[in-house]
TILUMPA-847302 format. One record per residue (C-alpha): x, y, z negated; residue in three letters. Coordinates in steps of 0.05 Angstrom, whole numbers, plus 5000, padded with zeros to 4 digits. Layout:
BEGIN
XYZAla ...
END
This chain:
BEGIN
456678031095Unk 456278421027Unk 454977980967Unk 454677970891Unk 457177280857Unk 455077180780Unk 457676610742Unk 457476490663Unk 455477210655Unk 461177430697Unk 458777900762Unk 463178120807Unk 462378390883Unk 464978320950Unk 464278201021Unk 465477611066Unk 468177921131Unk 472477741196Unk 479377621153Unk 475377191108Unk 477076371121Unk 470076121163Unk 472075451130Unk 473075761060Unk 466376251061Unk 462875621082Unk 465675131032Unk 462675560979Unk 457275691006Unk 454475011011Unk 456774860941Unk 449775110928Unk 444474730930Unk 438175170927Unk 436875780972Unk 429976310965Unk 429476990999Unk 428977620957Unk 426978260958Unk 429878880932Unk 426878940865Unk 429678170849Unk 437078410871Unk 443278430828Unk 446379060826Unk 452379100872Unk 448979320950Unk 450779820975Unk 447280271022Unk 449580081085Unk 444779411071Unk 438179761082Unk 436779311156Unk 438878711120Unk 435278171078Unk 437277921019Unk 438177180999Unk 440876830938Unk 443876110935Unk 445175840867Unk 445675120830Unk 439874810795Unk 439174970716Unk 440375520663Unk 446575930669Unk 447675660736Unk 452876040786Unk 449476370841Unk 450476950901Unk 446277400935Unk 447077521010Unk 446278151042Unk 444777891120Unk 443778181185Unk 437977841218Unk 442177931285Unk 447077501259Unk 442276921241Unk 444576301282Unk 437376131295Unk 438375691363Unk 442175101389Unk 445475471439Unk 448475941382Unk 450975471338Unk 453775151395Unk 457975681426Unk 460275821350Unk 462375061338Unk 465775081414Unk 469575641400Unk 471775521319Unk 474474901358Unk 476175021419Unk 471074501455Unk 466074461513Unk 459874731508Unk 454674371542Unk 446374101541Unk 442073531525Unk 436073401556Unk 430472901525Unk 429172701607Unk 431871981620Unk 433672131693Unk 436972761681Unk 431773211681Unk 430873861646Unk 425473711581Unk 426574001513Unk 433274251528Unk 438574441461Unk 446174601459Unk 451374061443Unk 458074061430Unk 463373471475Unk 469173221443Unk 473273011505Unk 479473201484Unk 482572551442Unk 485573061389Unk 481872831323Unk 480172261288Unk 472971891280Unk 473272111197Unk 476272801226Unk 469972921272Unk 465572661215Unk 468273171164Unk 467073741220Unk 459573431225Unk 458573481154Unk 460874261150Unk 456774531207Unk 450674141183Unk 450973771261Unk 449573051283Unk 455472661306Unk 451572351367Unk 453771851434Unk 451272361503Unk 450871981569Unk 450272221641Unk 450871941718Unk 455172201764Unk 450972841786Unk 446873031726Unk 448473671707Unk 445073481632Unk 446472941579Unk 442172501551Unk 442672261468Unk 443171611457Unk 443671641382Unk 448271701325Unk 455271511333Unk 459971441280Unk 465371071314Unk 469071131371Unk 467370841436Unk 470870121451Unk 471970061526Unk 474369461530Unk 468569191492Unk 463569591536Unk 466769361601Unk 465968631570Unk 458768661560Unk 457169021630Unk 461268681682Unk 462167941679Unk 468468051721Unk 472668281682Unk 476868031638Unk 481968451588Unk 488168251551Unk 491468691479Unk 497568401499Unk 501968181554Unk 503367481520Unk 495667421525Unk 495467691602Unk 500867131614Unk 497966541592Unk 491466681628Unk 495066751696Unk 498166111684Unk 492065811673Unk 489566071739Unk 495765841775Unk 493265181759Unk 486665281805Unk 487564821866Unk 486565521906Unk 491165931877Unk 497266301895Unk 500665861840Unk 507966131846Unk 505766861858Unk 501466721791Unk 506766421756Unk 512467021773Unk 507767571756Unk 505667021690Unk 513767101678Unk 514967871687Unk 509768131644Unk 511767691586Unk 518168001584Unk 514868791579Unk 515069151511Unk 508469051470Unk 503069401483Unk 501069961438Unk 496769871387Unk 491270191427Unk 492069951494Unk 488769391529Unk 489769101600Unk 483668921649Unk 483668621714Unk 477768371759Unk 477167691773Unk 477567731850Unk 484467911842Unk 487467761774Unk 494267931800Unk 491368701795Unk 491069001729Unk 489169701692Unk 492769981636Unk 487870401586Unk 487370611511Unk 482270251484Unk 477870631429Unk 476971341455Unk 472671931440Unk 469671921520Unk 469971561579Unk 466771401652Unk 466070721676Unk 462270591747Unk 459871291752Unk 457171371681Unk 459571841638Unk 459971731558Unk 462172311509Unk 462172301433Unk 458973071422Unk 455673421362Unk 448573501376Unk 446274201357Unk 439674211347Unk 436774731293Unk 430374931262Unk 429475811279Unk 432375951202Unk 437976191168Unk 444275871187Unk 446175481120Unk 439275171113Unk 
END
């Protein structure tokens, strides 16, 4: 990508190519706010010939004297799609690609690329940072068991809270943060005329003594057998839960343009 960069009366000319920093070329670039297509005659000099299939752009900040750069582009590098921008997010970061669909039930209507973060490496400001540099929607995707295509549910700019979800969605189950807190509520079910009150009050006894739970773990059990319980981190970046599938993703959608628009 040939360019010339003038600043304070200062030109000087280069290109952006495949040793260049993606993060770096892109950090300057949208450092400037305002961006027109050119033509030939409006061009600094600095092209050289091997730009004749391109066209020419400049970005530059508002007011006089203002830095600016003029970009010599392929059209056949444009990132004019979801799918594109996609597969170039997915691979910078070594994600799944995957698709949304507007249908409620799954079906294909108004399909556009995404981007799933299922792999608990980064943090929520992390994946908002990334959002911010790719011009992408951090977004909550949904899908049964089956669907080959996720649904958006919206903007998400937290992670998800399982235990919280499974609170509002099954009233039989009940979850713990610690094993002090586990204890004391199998004691209190020992004390239902019922109960298995010495097989309550051992297992009340042995979990007390564990090592705390980390600070991101929470214990569940059902209520039909509170002697059963599930281990699980708590805020995550995806999860399924009675065949429903939840993923934090970046939602790709684009207008056909030039990619820093």
């Amino acid at each position: 990508m040939p360019y010339v960069f003038r600043r304070n009366g200062h030109i000087e000319c280069g290109s952006f190519d495949c040793n260049d920093s993606n993060d770096t070329v892109r950090d300057l670039l949208l450092t400037l706010a305002d961006c027109e297509e050119l033509d030939e005659d409006e061009l600094m000099e600095g092209f050289g010939s091997d730009t004749n299939d391109c066209e020419f752009w400049q970005l530059s900040n508002y007011g006089e004297g203002a830095a600016c750069i003029q970009l010599a582009i392929n059209p056949d590098n444009y990132v004019t799609s979801s799918y594109k921008l996609r597969d170039m997010i997915a691979d910078d970061l070594d994600l799944e690609s995957a698709e949304i669909t507007d249908g409620m039930n799954g079906y294909p209507s108004h399909l556009r690329g995404c981007v799933l973060i299922n792999d608990g490496k980064r943090t929520i400001d992390e994946l908002k940072a990334i959002s911010e540099r790719y011009g992408v929607e951090l977004v909550s995707l949904s899908k049964k068991a089956g669907w080959q295509l996720w649904h958006c549910e919206g903007w998400k700019w937290e992670m998800y809270d399982v235990a919280e979800y499974m609170d509002q969605n099954d009233d039989n189950l009940c979850y713990f943060t610690s094993w002090k807190e586990y204890a004391e509520a199998l004691r209190e079910w020992a004390e239902d005329a019922d109960a298995d009150t010495e097989a309550l009050t051992e297992l009340a006894d042995e979990v007390e003594q564990r090592e705390p739970m980390g600070s991101n773990e929470f214990a569940w059990v059902n209520t039909y057998d509170v002697t059963r319980y599930t281990l699980e981190d708590r805020m995550v970046d995806h999860f399924c839960y009675d065949s429903n599938y939840y993923t934090l993703a970046f939602d790709c959608m684009v207008e056909a343009t030039a990619w820093w628009k």
